[in-house]
C-alpha positions as CSV (number, residue, x, y, z in Angstrom):
1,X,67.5,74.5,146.9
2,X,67.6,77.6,144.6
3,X,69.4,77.7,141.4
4,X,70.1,80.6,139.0
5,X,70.0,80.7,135.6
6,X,70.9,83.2,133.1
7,X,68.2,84.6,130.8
8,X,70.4,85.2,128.0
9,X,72.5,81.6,127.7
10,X,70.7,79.3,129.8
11,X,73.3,78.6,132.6
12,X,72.5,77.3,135.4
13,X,74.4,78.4,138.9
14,X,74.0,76.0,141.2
15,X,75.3,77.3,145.0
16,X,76.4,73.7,146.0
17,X,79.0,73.2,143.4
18,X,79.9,77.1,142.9
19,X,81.9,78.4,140.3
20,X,85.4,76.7,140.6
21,X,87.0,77.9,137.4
22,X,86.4,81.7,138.4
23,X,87.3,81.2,141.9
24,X,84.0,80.9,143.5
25,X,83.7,78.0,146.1
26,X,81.4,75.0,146.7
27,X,78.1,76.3,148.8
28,X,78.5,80.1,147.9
29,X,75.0,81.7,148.3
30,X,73.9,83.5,145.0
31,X,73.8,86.7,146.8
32,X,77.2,86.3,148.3
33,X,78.7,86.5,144.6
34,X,81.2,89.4,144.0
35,X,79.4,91.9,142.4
36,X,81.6,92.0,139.7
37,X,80.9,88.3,138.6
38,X,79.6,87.4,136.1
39,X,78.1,84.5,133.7
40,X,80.8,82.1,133.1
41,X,79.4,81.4,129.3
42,X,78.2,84.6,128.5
43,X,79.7,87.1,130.4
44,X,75.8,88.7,131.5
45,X,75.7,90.2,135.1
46,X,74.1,89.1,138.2
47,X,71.0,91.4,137.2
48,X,70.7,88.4,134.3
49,X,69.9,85.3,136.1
50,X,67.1,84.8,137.7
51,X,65.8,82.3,140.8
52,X,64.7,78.7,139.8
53,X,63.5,76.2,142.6
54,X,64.7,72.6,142.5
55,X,61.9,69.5,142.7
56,X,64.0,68.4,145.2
57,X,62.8,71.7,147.7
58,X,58.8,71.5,146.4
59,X,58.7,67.8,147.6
C-alpha cells in the first residue's frame, strides 16, 4: 500500500483511513482527492506530498 506524506510537515496520508475530519472517506485513493485539499497540519497542496511504499507491499 502507498502512503503520502507531506514534504513540508511530515504527515502521512494514509488511503485506508482517509481524512475523516475534512470529509474525506476511508479507502479514498490519493489521486481521487479534491483538488482543492489540502494537508490537514499544514495546509501544503497535493503538489507537496509525495509517494511512500509500506514494508507491508515490498514483502
Amino acid at each position: 500500500m502507498k502512503t503520502y506524506t507531506c514534504e513540508l510537515c511530515g504527515y502521512v496520508y494514509n488511503p485506508g483511513e482517509g481524512d475523516p475530519d475534512n470529509g474525506i472517506a476511508p479507502n479514498t485513493d490519493f489521486e481521487d482527492l479534491p483538488e482543492d485539499w489540502v494537508c490537514p497540519l499544514c495546509g501544503a497542496s497535493k503538489e507537496d506530498f509525495s509517494a511512500e511504499e509500506t514494508e507491508e507491499e515490498e514483502a
